[in-house]
N, C-alpha and C positions, 0 to 999 in steps of 0.2 A: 337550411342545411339538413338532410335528409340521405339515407340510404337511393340508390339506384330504384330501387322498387318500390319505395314509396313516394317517391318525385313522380314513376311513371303511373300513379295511381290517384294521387289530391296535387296541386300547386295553384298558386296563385298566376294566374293568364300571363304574362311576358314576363314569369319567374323566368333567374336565373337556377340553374341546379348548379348547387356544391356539393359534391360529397361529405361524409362527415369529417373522412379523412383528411380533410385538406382545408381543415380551420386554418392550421396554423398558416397555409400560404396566403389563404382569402385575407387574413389578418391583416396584411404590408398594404392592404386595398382601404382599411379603412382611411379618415381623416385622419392626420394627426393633430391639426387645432379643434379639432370638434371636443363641446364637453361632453362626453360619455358614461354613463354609470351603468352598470351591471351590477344585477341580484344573483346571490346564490346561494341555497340551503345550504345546500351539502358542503362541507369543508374541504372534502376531499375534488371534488371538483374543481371548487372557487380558488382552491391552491392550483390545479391545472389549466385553470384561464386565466391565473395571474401568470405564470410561466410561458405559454404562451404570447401572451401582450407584450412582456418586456422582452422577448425575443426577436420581436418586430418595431419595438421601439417603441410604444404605445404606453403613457404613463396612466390612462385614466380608468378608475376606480371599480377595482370590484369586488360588493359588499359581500361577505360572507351573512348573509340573514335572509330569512324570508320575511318577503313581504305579507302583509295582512292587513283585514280591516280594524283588527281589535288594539284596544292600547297597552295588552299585554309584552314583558321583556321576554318572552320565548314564543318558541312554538313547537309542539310535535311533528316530527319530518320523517317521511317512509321511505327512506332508500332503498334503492332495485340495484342487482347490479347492472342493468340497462336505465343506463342515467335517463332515460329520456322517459320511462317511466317513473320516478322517483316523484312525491307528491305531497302536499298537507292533506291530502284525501287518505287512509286508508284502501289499498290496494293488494290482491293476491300475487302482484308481481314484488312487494317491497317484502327484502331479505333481513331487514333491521330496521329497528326506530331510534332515532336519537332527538334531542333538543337541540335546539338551535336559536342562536338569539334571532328575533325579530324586530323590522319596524311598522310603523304605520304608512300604510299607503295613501292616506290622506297627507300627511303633515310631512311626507317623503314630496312629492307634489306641490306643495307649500314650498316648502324648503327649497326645490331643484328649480321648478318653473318650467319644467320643458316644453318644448313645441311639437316632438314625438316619442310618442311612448308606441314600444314592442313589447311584444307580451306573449308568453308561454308560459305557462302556470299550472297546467293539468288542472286546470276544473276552477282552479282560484279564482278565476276571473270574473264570475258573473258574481264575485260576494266582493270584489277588489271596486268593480267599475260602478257598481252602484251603490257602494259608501260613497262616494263622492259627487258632490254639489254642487264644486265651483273650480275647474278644469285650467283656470286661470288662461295662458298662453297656449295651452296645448292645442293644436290643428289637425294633428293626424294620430290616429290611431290603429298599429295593425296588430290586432290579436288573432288567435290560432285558438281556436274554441272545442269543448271537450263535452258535446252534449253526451255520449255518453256515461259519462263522469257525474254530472248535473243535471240530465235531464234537460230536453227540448224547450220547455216552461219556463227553467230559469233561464235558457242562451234569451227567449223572445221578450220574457221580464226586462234583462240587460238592457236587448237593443231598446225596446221602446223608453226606456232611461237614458242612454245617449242618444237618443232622436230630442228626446224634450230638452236635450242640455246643447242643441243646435247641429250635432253629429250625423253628418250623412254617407250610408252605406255603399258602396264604389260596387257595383252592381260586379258579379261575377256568379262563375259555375262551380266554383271551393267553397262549398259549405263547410269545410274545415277551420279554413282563415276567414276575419271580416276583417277589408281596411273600410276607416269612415274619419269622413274629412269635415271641417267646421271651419267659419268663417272666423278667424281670430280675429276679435272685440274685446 
């Protein structure tokens, strides 16, 4: 989901474009037996995709926490008023800092089991995916990557870490997004 101009600038090859504006339609598209979980910092948002969801019928979960690799109960969170900059990184777009409970992205993965994780994190990602060692079920992977945020080093750290955990790269021209796919064993 992206603005008009930035759909006609990065996306992933037979992306669909949503507007941003039109979460709430796309919403009636999701499953409704599918089990779903969403993360979210910001409280003031995770209150506007819980509203959302139930307005479409959609009962499943969404955590107000960031996720993390650390086993700390919070975490520092930099809200932008342009949510989609908001981040645990320190940025010159974020207009406030608040605390925010956190969990662990390892033992969140333990706990759910899933078979697909998405993932937009601003920068979170290359310290999220390679804390972890044993991916259990999980087969697909699409993250939206923020070199950067992290630097080139750490996006190529990452992948050659889900390459050795079986994770293979779905070849494309979006160096923004990587999906990668594993043979679930």
């Amino acid at each position: 989901m992206r603005g008009r101009s930035e759909y006609a600038d990065k996306h992933i090859s037979g992306a669909q474009h949503i507007q941003l504006g039109y979460l709430p339609d796309r919403l009636a598209d999701l499953p409704k037996d599918a089990t779903i979980v969403a993360y979210e910092a910001d409280p003031e948002t995770a209150a506007r995709c819980r509203a959302n969801l139930a307005l479409n019928g959609h009962a499943f979960a969404v955590e107000n926490a960031a996720v993390t690799s650390s086993s700390e109960a919070t975490a520092t969170f930099h809200v932008s008023d342009a949510f989609v900059a908001s981040s645990l990184h320190e940025s010159a777009a974020a207009t406030r800092t608040i605390t925010v409970p956190a969990v662990n992205f390892c033992r969140e993965l333990a706990r759910l089991r899933p078979e697909v994780l998405v993932m937009d994190v601003e920068g979170a990602e290359t310290d999220l995916l390679t804390s972890v060692d044993d991916f259990g079920p999980l087969h697909t992977i699409c993250v939206e990557l923020h070199p950067r945020v992290v630097g080139k080093p750490a996006i190529r750290r990452m992948m050659a870490h889900l390459e050795s955990r079986g994770f293979r790269r779905q070849p494309s021209n979006d160096d923004a997004v990587a999906v990668l796919y594993r043979d679930p064993s």
